[in-house]
TORSESE-402976 format. One line per field, with one value per residue (C-alpha): residue number from 1; x, y, z. Coordinates in Angstrom, 3 decimals. Layout:
BEGIN
num	[NUM;...];
x	[X;...];
y	[Y;...];
z	[Z;...];
REM end
This chain:
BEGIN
num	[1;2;3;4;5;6;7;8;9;10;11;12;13;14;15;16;17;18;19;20;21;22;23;24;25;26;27;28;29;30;31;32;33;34;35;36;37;38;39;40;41;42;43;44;45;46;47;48;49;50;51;52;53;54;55;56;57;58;59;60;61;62;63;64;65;66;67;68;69;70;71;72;73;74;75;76;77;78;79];
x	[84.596;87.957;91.029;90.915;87.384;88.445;91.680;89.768;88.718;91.798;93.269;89.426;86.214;83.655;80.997;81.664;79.003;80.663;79.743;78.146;75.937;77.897;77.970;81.553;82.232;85.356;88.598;89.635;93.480;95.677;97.823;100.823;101.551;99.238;97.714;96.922;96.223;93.853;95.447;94.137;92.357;91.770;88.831;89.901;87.925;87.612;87.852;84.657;85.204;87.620;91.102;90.919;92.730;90.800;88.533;90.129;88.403;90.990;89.167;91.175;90.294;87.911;85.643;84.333;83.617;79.895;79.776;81.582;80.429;82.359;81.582;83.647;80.468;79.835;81.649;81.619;83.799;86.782;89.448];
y	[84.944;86.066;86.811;90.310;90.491;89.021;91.357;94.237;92.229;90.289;91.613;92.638;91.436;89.833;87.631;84.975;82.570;79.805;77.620;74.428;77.128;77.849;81.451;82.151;85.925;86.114;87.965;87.225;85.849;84.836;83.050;83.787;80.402;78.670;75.254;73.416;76.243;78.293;80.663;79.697;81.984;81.484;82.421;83.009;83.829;83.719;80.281;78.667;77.745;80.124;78.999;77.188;77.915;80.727;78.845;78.745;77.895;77.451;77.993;76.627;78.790;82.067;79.919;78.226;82.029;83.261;86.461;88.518;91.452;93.709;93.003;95.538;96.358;92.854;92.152;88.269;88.915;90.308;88.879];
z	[170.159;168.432;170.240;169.487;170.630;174.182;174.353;175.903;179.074;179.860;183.645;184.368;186.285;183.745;183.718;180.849;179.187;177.951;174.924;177.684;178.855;182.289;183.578;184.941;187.190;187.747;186.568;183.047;182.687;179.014;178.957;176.837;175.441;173.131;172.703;169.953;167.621;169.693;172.667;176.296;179.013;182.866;184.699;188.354;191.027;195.024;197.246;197.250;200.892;203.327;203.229;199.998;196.540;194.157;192.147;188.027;185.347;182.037;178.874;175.543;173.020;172.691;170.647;173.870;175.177;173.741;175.421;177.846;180.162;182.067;185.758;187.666;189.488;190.764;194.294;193.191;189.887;191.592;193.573];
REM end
């Protein structure tokens, strides 16, 4: 996907296929610096197990995102 494709859902709760095939839900993060060429996104959600860190997934690149769909109705895509 293009940048301006994944602008809409940055800040939100979305369930993300990514280009290995994982499904990520989770809240969708940019970052403003980017790497290599390609600008880099974080998938955060909650702590797997109580009292650990939220889980983050960092994506490099909107080319590794395949599709994206708004989850704001899913409990397990927001923290």
């Amino acid at each position: 996907m293009t940048d301006q494709e994944i602008q809409p859902y940055v800040g939100k709760p979305v369930r993300v296929t990514l280009a290995d095939g994982r499904i990520i839900a989770a809240v969708l993060r940019s970052s403003e610096d980017h790497g290599h060429g390609h600008r880099h996104y974080a998938i955060a959600s909650d702590p797997i197990r109580e009292g650990e860190p939220p889980v983050r997934e960092v994506v490099h690149g909107g080319d590794q995102i395949v599709t994206i769909e708004d989850a704001s109705g899913d409990a397990a895509a927001t923290l």
